[in-house]
N, C-alpha and C positions, 0 to 999 in steps of 0.2 A: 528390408530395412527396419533396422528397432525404433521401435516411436520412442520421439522425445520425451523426457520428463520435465518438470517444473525445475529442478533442479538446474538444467541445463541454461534456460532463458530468466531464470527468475533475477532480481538484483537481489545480489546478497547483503547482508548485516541490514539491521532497523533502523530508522531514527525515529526516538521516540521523545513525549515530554509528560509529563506527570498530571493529573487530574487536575491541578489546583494553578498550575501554569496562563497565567493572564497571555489572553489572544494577540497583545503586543507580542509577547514572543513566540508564539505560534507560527503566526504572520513573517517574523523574522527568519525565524529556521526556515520554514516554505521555501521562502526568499533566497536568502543564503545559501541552502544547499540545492534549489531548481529541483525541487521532487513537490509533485503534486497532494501527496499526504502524511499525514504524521500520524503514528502509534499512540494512543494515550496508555500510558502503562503506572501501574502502583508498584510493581517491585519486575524484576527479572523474567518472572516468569505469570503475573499478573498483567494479561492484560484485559483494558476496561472499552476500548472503544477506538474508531478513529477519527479524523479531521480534514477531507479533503477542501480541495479549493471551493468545492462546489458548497459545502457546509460555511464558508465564510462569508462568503458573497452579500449575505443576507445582514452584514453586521461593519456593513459599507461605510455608511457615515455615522458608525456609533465610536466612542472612546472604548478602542481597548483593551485600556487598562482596567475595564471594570468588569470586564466579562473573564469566565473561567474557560479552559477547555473543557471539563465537564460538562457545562450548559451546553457546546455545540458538538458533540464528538457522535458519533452514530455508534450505534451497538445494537446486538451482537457484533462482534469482528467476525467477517467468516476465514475460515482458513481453509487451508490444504495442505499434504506433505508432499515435503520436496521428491519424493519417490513417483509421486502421480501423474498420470500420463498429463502432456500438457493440452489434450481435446479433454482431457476431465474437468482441467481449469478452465477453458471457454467454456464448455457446457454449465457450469455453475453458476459462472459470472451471469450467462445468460438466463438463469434458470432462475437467479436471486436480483438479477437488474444491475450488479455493480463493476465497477472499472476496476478493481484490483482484490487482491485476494493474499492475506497475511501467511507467509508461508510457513509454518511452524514443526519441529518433530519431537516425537513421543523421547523423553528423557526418563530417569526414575521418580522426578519430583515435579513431572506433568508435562504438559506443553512448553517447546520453548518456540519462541519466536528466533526465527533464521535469516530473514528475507522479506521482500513481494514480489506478486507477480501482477502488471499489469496488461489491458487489452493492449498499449501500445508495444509491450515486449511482445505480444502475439504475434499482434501484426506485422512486426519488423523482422521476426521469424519467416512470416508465410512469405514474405520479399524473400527470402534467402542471400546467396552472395550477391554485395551492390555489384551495379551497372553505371558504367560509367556511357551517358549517353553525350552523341558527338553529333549535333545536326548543323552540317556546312555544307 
């Protein structure tokens, strides 16, 4: 059996918002599109950091419209290519502590952002085809 790649399980395209982007909408994208984090990027293929749920938590009962994504994004981004086996991505995440992994590939003008991949796409893999349980 050929191992899976990242490719296979990753969600593909980013959603990303810009450095200078107030947490109001940060918060709202989260929201709106039900993904646990955001790409902070300065152009295409710049990117600077990211912003999980867990990074916001902390900015509970602050206004904000006064905070940047900069102030809260985490960085480095770690990545992986979509080509890589997907126990290369568990092993990383575990290796570095984090839930997800920017999935990016080599272009002529650097890294592009493709995707991510996270633990929950792991683990909904190691499930394999659902099961439909019937207890009567």
């Amino acid at each position: 059996m050929a191992k899976k790649l990242v490719r296979d399980i990753m969600h593909k395209g980013v959603i990303a918002c810009k450095p200078e982007a107030p947490l109001e909408e940060v918060v709202r994208i989260l929201c709106d599109t039900d993904i646990h984090a955001i790409i902070v990027m300065e152009s295409e293929n710049e990117v600077k950091g990211i912003i999980s749920h867990f990074d916001l938590i902390g900015y509970y009962e602050e206004d904000l419209t006064k905070h940047k994504a900069r102030e809260v994004m985490s960085s480095p981004v770690i990545d992986i290519s979509p080509e890589a086996p997907v126990i290369e991505a568990a092993k990383l995440m575990l290796e570095k502590d984090v839930h997800r992994l920017l999935v990016s590939e080599m272009t002529p003008s650097g890294k592009r952002p493709v995707g991510v991949i996270s633990t929950t796409d792991i683990i909904k893999d190691m499930r394999g085809p659902r099961w439909i349980w019937y207890m009567g």
